[in-house]
Residue, then its C-alpha position, 0 to 999 in steps of 0.5 A: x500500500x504504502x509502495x503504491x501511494x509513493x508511486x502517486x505521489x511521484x506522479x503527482x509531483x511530476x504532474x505538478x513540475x510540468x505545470x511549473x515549468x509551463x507557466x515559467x515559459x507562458x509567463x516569459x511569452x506574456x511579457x514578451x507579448x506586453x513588451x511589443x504589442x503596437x496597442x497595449x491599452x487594447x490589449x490591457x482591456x481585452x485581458x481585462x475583460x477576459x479575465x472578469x468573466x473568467x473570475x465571474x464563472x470560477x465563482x460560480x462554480x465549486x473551485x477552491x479558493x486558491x486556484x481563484x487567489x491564484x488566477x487574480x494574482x498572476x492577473x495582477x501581475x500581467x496588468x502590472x506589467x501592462x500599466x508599466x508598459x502603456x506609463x513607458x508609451x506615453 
């Protein structure tokens, strides 16, 4: 028994590291994505947008309170990100 939760485990911290490892490479790409865009304002209402109804849905739903803190986090980070860059266009 204790032989086959090791083995979930594994798997599980496995599963964990490359969901890591993607949001590493999505993050570099969405700042990348911020730093050349030719209209970042539209681009900062588009996520914006996006985003309230993503929130509005994961409320609506059984989601734990994490995976929300975590969505409204890195959404705060990405429209950080763009504030710095439209404050650097004007």
């Amino acid at each position: 028994m204790a032989e086959q939760q090791n083995l979930i485990n594994d798997n599980v911290q496995e599963r964990l590291r490359s969901l890591e490892s993607q949001q590493q490479l999505m993050t570099a790409f969405f700042y990348g994505l911020i730093e050349t865009h030719p209209e970042p304002e539209q681009l900062k209402r588009a996520l914006t947008e996006c985003s309230e109804r993503m929130i509005a849905s994961a409320n609506a739903q059984p989601l734990p309170d994490d995976w929300l803190a975590g969505l409204i986090e890195f959404r705060q980070v990405l429209l950080s990100w763009l504030d710095r860059r439209i404050e650097r266009k004007a």
